[in-house]
Structures are given as structure tokens and as C-alpha cells.
C-alpha positions as CSV (number, residue, x, y, z in Angstrom):
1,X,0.0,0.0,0.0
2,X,1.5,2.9,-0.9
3,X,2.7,5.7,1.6
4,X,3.5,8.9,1.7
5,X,4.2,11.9,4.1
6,X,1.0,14.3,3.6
7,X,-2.1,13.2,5.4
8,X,-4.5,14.9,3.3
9,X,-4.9,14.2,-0.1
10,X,-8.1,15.3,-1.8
11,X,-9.5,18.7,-1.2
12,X,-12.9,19.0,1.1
13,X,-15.7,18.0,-1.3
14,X,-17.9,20.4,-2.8
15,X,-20.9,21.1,-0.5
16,X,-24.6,19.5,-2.4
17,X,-26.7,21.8,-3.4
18,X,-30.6,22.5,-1.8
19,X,-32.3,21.8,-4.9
20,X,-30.4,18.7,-5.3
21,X,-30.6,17.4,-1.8
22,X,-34.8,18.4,-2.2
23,X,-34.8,16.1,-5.0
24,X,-33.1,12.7,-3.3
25,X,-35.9,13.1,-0.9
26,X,-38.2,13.5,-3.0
27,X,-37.3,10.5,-4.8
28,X,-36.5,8.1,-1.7
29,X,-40.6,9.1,-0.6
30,X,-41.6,8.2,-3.3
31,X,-39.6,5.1,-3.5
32,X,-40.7,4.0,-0.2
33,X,-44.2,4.5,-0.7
34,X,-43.8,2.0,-3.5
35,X,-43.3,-0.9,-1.1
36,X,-40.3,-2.1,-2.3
37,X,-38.1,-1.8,0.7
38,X,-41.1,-4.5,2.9
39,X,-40.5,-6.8,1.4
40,X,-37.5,-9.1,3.6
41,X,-36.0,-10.7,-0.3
42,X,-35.4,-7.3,-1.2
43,X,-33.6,-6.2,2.1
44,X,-31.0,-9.2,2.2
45,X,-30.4,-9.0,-1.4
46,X,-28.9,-5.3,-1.1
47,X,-27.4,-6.2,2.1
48,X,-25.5,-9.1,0.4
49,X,-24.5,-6.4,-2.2
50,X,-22.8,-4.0,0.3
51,X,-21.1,-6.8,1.4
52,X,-19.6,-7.6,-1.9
53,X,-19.2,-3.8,-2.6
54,X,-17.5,-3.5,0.8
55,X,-14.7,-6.3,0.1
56,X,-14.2,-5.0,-3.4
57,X,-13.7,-1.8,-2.2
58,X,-11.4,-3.0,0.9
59,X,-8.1,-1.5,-0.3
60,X,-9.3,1.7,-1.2
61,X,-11.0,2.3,1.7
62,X,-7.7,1.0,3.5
63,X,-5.3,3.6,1.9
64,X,-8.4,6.5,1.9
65,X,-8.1,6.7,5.6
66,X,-4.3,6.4,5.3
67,X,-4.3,9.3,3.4
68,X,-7.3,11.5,5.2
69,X,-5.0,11.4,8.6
70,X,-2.3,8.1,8.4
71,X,-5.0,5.6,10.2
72,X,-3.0,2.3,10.8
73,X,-3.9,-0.3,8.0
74,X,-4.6,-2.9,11.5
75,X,-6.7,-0.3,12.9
76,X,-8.4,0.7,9.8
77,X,-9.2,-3.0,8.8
78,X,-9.8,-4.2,12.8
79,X,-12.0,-0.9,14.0
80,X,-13.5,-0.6,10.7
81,X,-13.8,-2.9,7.5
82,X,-13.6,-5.8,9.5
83,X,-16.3,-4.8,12.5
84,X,-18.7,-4.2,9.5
85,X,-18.4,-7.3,8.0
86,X,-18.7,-8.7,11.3
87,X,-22.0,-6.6,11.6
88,X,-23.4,-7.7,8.0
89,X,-23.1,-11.4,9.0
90,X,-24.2,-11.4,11.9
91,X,-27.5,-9.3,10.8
92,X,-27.9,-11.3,7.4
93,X,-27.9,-14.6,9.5
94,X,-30.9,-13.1,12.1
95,X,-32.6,-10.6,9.6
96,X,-35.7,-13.3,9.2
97,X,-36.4,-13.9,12.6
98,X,-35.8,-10.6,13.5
99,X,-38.0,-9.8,10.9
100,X,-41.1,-11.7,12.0
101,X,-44.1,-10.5,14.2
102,X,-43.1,-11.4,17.2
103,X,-46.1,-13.0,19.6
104,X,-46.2,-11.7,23.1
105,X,-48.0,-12.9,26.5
106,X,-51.9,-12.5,26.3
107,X,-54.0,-10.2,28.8
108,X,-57.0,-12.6,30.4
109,X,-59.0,-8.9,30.1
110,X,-58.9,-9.5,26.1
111,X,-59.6,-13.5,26.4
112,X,-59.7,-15.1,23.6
113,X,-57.5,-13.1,21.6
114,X,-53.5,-13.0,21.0
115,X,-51.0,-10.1,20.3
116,X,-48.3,-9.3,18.0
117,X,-45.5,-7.0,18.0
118,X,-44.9,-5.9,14.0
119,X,-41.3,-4.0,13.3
120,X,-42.5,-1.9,10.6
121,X,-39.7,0.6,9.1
122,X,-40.0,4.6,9.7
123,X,-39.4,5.4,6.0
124,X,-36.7,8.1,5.0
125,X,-33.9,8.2,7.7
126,X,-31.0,10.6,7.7
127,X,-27.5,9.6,9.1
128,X,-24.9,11.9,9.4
129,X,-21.5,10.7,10.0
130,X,-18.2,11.6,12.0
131,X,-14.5,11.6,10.5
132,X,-12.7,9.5,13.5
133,X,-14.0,6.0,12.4
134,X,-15.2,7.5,8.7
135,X,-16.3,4.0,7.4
136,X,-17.6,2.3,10.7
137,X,-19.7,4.9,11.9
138,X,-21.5,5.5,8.7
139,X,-22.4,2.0,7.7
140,X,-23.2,0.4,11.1
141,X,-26.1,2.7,11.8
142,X,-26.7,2.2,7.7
143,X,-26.9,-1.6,7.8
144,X,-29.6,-1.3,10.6
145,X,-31.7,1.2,8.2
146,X,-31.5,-1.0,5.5
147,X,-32.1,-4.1,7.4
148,X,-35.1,-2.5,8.9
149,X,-36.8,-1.5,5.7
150,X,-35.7,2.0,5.2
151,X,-34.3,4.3,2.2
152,X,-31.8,6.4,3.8
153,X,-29.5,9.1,3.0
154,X,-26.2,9.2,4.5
155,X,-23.9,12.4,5.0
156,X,-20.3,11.5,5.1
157,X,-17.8,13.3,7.0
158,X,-16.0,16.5,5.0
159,X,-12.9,16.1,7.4
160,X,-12.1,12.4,5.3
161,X,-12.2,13.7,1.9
162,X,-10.4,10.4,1.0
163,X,-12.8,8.4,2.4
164,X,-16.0,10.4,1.8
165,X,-15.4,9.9,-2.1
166,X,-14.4,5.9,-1.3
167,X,-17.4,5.3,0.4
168,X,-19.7,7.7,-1.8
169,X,-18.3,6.1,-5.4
170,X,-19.0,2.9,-3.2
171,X,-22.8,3.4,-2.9
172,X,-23.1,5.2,-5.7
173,X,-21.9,2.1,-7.9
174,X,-24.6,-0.3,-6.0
175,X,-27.6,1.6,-4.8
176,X,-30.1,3.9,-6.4
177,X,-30.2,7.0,-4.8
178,X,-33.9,6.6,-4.3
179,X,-32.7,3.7,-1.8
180,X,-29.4,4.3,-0.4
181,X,-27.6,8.1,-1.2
182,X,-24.8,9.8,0.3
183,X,-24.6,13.3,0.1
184,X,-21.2,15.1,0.6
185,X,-20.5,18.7,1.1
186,X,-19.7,20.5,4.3
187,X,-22.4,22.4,7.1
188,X,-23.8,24.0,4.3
189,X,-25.0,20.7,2.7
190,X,-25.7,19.4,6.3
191,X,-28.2,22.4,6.9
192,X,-29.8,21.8,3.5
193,X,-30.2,18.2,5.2
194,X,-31.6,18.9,8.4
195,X,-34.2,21.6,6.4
196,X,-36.0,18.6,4.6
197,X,-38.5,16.0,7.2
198,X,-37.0,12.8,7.5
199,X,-38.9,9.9,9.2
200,X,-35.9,9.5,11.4
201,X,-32.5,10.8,11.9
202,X,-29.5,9.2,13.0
203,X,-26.2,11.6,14.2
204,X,-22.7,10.7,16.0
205,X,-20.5,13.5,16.5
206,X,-19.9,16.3,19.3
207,X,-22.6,17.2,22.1
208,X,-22.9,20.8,20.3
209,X,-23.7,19.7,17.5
210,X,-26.4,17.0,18.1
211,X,-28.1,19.9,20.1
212,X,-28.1,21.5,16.7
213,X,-29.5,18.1,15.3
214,X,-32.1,17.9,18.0
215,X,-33.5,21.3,17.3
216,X,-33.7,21.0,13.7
217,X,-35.8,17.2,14.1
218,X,-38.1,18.6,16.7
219,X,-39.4,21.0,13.8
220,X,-40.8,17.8,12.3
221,X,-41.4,15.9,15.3
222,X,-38.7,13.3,13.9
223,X,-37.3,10.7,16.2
224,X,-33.5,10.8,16.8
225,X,-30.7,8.8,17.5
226,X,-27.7,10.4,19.2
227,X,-24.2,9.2,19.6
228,X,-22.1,11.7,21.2
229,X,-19.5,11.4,24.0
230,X,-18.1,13.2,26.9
231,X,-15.2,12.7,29.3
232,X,-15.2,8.5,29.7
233,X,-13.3,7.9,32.9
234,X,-10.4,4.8,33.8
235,X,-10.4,4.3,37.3
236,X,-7.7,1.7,38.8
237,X,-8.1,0.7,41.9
238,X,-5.0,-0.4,44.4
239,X,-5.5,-4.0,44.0
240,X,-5.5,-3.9,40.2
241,X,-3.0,-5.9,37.7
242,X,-1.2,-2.5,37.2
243,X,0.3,-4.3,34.2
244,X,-2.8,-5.3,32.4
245,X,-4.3,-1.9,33.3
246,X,-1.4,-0.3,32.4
247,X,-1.6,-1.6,29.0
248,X,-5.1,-1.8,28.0
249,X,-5.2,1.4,28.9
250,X,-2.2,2.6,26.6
251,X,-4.3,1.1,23.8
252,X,-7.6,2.1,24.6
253,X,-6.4,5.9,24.9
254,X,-3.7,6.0,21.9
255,X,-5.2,3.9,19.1
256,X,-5.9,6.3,16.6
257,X,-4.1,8.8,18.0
258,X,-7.2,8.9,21.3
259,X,-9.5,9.6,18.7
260,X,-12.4,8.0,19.7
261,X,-15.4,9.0,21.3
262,X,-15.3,6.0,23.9
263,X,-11.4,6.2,24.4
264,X,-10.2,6.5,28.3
265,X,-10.2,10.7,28.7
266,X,-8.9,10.2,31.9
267,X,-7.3,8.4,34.6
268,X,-8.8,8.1,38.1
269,X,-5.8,6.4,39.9
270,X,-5.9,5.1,43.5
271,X,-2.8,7.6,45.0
272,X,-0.9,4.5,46.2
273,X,-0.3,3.1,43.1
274,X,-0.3,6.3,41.1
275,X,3.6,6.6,40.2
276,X,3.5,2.6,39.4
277,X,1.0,3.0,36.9
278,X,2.3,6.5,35.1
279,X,6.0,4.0,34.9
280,X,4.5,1.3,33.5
281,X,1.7,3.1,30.9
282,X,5.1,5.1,30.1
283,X,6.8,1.8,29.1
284,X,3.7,0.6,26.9
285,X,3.9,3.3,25.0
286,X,7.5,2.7,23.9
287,X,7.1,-1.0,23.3
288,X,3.7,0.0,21.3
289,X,5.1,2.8,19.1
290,X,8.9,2.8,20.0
291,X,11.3,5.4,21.4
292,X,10.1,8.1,18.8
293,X,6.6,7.5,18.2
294,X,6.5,9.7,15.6
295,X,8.4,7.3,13.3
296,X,6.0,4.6,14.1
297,X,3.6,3.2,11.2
298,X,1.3,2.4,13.8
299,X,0.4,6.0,15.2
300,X,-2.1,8.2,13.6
301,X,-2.3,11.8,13.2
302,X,-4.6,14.2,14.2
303,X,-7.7,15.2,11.7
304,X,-7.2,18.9,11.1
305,X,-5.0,21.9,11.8
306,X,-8.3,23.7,14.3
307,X,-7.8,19.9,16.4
308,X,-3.9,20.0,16.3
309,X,-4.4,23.8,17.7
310,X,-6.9,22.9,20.3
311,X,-5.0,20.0,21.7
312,X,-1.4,21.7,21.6
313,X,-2.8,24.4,24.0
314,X,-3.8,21.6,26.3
315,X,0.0,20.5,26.6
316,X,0.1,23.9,28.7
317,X,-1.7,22.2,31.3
318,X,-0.8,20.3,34.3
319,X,3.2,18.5,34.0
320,X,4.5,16.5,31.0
321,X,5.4,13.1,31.9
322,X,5.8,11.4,28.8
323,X,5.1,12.5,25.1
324,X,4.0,16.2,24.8
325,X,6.2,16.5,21.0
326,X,4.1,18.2,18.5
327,X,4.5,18.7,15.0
328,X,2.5,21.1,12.9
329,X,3.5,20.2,9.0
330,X,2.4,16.4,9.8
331,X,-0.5,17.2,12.7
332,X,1.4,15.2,15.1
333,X,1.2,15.2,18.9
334,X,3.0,12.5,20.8
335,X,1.2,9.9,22.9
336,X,1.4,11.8,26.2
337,X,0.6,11.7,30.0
338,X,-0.5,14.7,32.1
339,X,0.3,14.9,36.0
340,X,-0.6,18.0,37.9
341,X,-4.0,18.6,36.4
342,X,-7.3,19.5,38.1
343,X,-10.6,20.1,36.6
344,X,-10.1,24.0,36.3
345,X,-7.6,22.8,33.4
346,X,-9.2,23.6,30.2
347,X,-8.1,19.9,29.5
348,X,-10.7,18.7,32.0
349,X,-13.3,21.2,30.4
350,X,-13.9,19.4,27.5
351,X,-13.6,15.9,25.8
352,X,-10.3,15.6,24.4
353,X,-10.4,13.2,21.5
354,X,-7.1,12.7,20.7
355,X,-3.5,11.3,22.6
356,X,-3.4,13.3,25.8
357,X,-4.0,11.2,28.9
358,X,-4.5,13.2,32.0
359,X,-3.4,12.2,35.4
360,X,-6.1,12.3,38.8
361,X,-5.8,10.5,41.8
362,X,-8.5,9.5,44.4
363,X,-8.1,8.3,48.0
364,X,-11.2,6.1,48.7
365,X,-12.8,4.3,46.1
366,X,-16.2,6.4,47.6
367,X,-14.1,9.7,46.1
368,X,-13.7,8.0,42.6
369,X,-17.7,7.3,42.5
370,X,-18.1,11.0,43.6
371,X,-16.0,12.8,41.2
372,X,-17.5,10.6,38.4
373,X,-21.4,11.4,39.4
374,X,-20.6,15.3,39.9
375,X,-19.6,15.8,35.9
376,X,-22.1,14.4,33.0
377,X,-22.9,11.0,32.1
378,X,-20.4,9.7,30.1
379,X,-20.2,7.2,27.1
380,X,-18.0,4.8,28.6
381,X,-16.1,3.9,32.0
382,X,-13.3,1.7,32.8
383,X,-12.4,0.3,35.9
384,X,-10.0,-1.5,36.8
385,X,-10.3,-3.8,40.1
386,X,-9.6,-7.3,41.1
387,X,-12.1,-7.1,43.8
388,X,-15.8,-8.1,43.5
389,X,-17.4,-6.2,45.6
390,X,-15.6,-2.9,44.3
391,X,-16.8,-3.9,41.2
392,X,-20.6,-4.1,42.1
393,X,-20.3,-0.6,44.0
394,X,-18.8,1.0,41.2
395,X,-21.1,-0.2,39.1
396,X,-24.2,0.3,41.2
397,X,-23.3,4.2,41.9
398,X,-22.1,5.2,38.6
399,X,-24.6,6.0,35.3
400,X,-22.6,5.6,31.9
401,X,-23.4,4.9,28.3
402,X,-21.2,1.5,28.0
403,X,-17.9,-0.3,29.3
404,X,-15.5,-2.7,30.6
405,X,-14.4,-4.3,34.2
406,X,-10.7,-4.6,33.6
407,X,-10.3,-3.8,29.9
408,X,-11.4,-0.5,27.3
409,X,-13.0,-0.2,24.1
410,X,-13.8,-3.7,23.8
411,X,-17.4,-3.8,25.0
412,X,-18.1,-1.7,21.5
413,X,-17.0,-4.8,19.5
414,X,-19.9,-7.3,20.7
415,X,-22.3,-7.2,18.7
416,X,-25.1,-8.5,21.0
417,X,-24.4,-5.2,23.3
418,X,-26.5,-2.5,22.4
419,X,-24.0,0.8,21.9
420,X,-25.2,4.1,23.0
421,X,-25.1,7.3,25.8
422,X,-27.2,8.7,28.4
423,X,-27.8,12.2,28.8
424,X,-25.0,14.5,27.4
425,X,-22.9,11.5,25.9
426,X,-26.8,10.5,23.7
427,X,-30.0,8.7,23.6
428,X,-30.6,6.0,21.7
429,X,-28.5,2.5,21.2
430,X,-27.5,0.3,17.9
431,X,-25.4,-2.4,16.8
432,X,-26.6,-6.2,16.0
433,X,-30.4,-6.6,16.7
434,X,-30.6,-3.5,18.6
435,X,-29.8,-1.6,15.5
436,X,-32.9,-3.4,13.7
437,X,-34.8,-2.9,16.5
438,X,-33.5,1.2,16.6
439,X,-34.8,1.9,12.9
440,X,-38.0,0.5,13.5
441,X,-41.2,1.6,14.4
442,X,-43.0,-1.1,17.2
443,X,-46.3,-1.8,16.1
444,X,-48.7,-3.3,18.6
445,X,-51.5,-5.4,17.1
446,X,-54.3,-7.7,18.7
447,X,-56.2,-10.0,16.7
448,X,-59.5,-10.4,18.9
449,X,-61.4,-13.7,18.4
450,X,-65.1,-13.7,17.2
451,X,-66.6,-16.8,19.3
452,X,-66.6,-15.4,22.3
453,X,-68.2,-11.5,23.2
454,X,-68.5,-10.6,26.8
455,X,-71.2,-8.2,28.0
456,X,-69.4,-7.1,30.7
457,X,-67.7,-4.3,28.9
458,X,-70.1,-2.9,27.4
459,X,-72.4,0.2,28.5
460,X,-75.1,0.5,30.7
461,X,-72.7,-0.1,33.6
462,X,-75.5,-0.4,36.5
463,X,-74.0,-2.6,39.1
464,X,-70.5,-3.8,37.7
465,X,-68.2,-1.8,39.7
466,X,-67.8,-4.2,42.7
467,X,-67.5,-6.9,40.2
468,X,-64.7,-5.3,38.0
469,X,-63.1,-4.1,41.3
470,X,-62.7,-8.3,42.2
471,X,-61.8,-9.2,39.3
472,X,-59.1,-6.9,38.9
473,X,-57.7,-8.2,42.2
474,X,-57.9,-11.8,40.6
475,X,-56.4,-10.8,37.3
């Protein structure tokens, strides 16, 4: 695969006009309205084409996010060609069942009769993407439309021009745009987007933004799905394997250069072990990206010149105890650890989405729980423990989108654990069934029998009520 030294190699794409964006809507109503999209042959037959499109594709979408900002060919294929062909398997195996009415417990009250839940689709959905997994992002909430019954627009991210126009000529290739059509452009072709009344609206990306997202849907009463993020905690714990810790934290926080919206933001280290752990995280890095990690194939760089800025001004913070290198030309900042920082710290304001790991310490696990609960929910949190009950405390007094008990990032990569935030970090959850289950609509149905028609119900009510009242208690 060829490399080079620029990270950028396509210009941002031209933003989509209004009139143009008007007419893909127009033409994925319509399209839905024809009924095409119910039926189940129709889903799994496009499905089974993304998945051919996708490994066709592989390589260029391997060296387009090389190129947009020097994503590891490992991470690219692990975090995101490979997760969604894990995703389309597993959904192209279940689709049918998923698919079916599902029968539910009767109610005695409607004896003799028996109920269905139907998953119908909600029509035209909108999903608007994120640069720092470009491919994933886009296509797992996609594969749920689709699987679900939907047309769907989808809005790439401008920041991965590379990608944006993989993925794009991708879809482009395979799907009518009155089914499945990306849109590129920049916030002027997102606005045009978020003007036009989708039947449901799908957005990852920052907590400012998907405020935007939420006033613009609520125009239209449109559902939405929000994947944001926030500041995702590691708390270790003095009777932790500071090795392990040490080291699944070091790649939790520095794959793709820490951006990644459920990477460790911080550490929340028990003060006892504190310098043990900054030692041995400091030696990870080295063995993971060598003495200069800058030369190392296997370090990203950051997205854009406004992120690089941000996060250099954060080095001002606290003490540098590892890393803290920068280079403008190439957007590089090296995988560093922050000690002296409190939450005044502009670096503690924020999320910080890319390699800067701050340091905090706690003295009794109560203070960890406390310092978590006083800030916003976040996505994720880690902790780090070998003791049970530490584990059911920290977990029974903390509220957080997703996690792991001794590990990071890996509870995103089971599919049968539904993916999503709470409060500030979002609302709503996808991946496997609960991405079918997200883009559809649960429609309640009873089929009452005929044979059987009880007076009871029906008016004048003289003299029921002490007869309802005992047999509510029996029911």
C-alpha cells in the first residue's frame, strides 16, 4: 500500500446543493411508498451487495483513511472494514427472525384473543456521520436502516475527503439514490439536510452539534438517535494488575491517536499506586510505538489543523510526563501523560479526543464514585479492580453509556451489546439486533377472536363496579 508523508490528499468535497438534496428526498418518498423496501428478499439481497461492494472496495478504503489522517492499515481494517463485515453477517444470519411478528404474552382482560408485535420501518432516515471511524460509523447505523426497511440518506464526513469519495463512489456504484444516497458537502450541505422532514435521523458526532441536530428534528417531530460522547473515565483501583491496566489502557487511549469517542479521557488512579502506573503506561507506549513515536507506522495523526491547535494548547496544562512532542506540518502530537492537572484545566473542560491522557488520583474508592457522578454522564467507563465487591459498587453508583471491568473499548466490539449514551454523551442504542430494533417503528397489534363477546364491557354499567373491582384483584 502505498505511503507517503501528507495526510490529506483530496481537497474537502464540494458542498450539495438545496435543490439537489430536495430532489433525493423526494425520490426516496416516493420510492418508499412503492413498497419495495417491505419486502424481507429485497432487504437481504442489497445487504449481500454492500457486502460484496464492501470487500471490493477493501483497499481503497484502506489507503483512503491512510491518506485523510495516516490511520494504521490494522486499525483501519480491525475498528472498521472488518467490525462491518462482522455486523453484516451477523444481521444477514438473524434478519428473518428478527423480521417476524413477534407473539407476546396475552392479557385474560382480552380473552380469547393473542397479540403481535410488527417491526415496521420509519421510511426516510437521515444519518450523518463523523471523521474519526469514517467508514464504521457511517455504515453500522446504515446496515440497521436498510435491514429494517428503510431508504436512507447518509452524510459522510467532509474532514475524510479520501474516504468520503471511497465510500460515496462505493454506494453510488450499487444503490439507487432513491434507496441508499450519500450526500457530501460540508455544514452547508448538512443544513440543507436537516431543512427537509425525515422519518428518522440518526447523528454521531460532538454534544454541540447534536443539540443543533435535536433542534432542527423537533421541527418535524422526527425521532433521533444520538451518539455523542463526553469525558469516559479509567479508574484503577490499588488492588489492580497494574500491568494489564497499564496496558489496555495505553491502547484504549492511543489507538488512533485517542480519537475515539469511547477512548479512556482520563485516569482516576488510586494515589498509592499512582507513580506505578504513570511507569509502567510510560513503558507501553515505547514497546507500542517505539522510542520516537512519531516514526512509528502504527500512530495516527490528528484530523485537522483547528484539532492539532486545540490540543497543543492543552500540553500547557498540568506536568508533562511522557510524550508532549508536537508537530505542525504532519499534525502530530505524541502519545502523552498529564500529571498536575485538576478540573479548572481547560483539558478537564472538555472531551479531548485525541493522545493526551490526564493524570487524577482519588483516596477512597467512595471519592472515585463521587467525582464521576458530579460531571455528566459519560459514554464509557473503565475500571479496573480485582475485587468483586468494588466492582458491584462501582457499578451500582455510577450511570454511563457502556464499558468494561478490567479492559477499554472492547465492550463496542460485541455485537449483542447495544452501543449508545445517556444524557449529554446521547440517547438512543445500535449495533446487531438493537440496530434493527432502533430503525423500527414497534407496532402493537391484537387479533381479537369472534366466538366469544362478553357483556361485561359494554355500557349500561348499573351494578359492575364491585364486580370489576374483584376481578381486577384476581387478574
Amino acid at each position: 500500500m502505498p505511503r507517503t508523508n501528507s495526510v490529506r490528499t483530496a481537497p474537502p468535497p464540494a458542498d450539495t446543493d438545496l435543490q439537489h438534496v430536495r430532489s433525493i428526498v423526494q425520490k426516496q418518498r416516493e420510492f418508499f411508498a412503492s413498497g419495495h423496501t417491505l419486502n424481507l428478499a429485497f432487504r437481504m439481497e442489497r445487504l449481500r451487495e454492500l457486502q460484496q461492494a464492501i470487500l471490493q472496495h477493501e483497499q481503497d478504503l484502506l489507503d483512503a483513511m491512510y491518506a485523510d489522517f495516516r490511520k494504521p492499515q490494522v486499525e483501519a481494517y480491525a475498528t472498521e472494514i472488518g467490525f462491518i463485515e462482522l455486523e453484516l453477517k451477523l444481521v444477514l444470519k438473524n434478519l428473518s427472525s428478527w423480521a417476524k411478528p413477534q407473539r407476546v404474552k396475552e392479557s385474560l382482560l382480552n380473552f380469547p384473543s393473542r397479540s403481535y408485535i410488527h417491526s415496521d420501518p420509519y421510511g426516510l432516515t437521515l444519518i450523518i456521520a463523523p471523521w474519526n471511524y469514517p467508514f464504521q460509523l457511517l455504515l453500522a447505523p446504515l446496515i440497521g436502516a436498510m435491514a429494517a426497511g428503510n431508504c436512507a440518506i447518509v452524510k459522510p464526513s467532509e474532514l475524510t475527503p479520501n474516504t468520503s469519495a471511497v465510500v460515496t463512489r462505493l454506494l453510488r456504484a450499487h444503490f439507487d439514490e432513491a434507496y441508499v444516497a450519500a450526500v457530501e458537502g460540508g455544514v452547508s450541505t448538512t443544513q440543507h439536510l436537516l431543512q427537509q422532514r425525515f422519518d428518522f435521523i440518526f447523528f454521531t458526532g460532538s454534544t454541540k452539534v447534536g443539540k443543533i441536530v435535536m433542534r432542527a428534528a423537533a421541527e418535524h417531530l422526527t425521532p433521533v438517535t444520538l451518539e455523542l460522547g463526553g469525558k469516559s473515565p479509567a479508574i484503577v483501583t490499588e488492588d489492580a494488575d497494574l500491568g494489564l491496566a497499564a496496558r489496555r489502557i495505553a491502547w484504549g487511549k492511543f489507538m488512533n491517536a485517542g480519537q475515539t469517542c469511547i477512548a479512556p479521557d482520563y485516569l482516576l488512579v488510586q494515589e498509592s499506586i499512582k507513580e506505578d502506573l504513570i511507569e509502567l503506561i510510560i513503558q507501553y507506549i515505547e514497546q507500542f510505538y517505539g522510542q520516537d513515536p512519531q516514526q512509528s507506522p502504527d500512530f495516527a495523526r490528528i484530523i485537522n489543523d483547528a484539532h492539532f491547535n486545540r490540543l497543543s494548547r492543552y500540553l500547557k496544562d498540568g506536568l508533562v510526563r511522557t510524550g508532549g512532542v508536537t508537530d505542525a506540518p504532519t499534525r502530530y502530537i505524541a502519545p502523552t501523560l498529564l500529571d498536575k492537572v485538576t478540573w479548572q484545566h481547560p483539558v478537564m473542560q472538555e472531551e479531548i479526543f485525541g493522545p493526551i491522557l490526564p493524570v487524577l488520583t482519588f483516596g477512597q474508592l467512595d471519592d472515585a464514585i463521587a467525582t464521576v457522578k458530579r460531571h455528566e454522564k459519560p459514554l464509557a467507563l473503565y475500571l479496573f479492580t480485582s475485587d468483586d465487591e468494588k466492582k458491584e459498587q462501582v457499578l451500582a453508583h455510577t450511570f454511563f453509556g457502556g464499558g468494561c471491568v478490567n479492559d477499554t473499548i472492547s465492550h463496542v466490539a460485541n455485537p449483542y451489546l447495544p452501543f449508545g449514551g445517556v444524557g449529554h454523551s446521547g440517547m438512543g442504542s445500535y449495533h446487531g439486533k438493537s440496530s434493527f430494533d432502533l430503525f423500527s417503528q414497534q407496532k402493537s397489534v391484537l387479533h381479537r377472536g369472534t366466538w366469544l363477546d362478553l357483556p361485561m364491557r359494554y355500557p349500561p354499567y348499573t351494578n359492575r363496579l364491585q364486580f370489576l373491582r374483584k376481578a381486577f384483584k384476581w387478574l
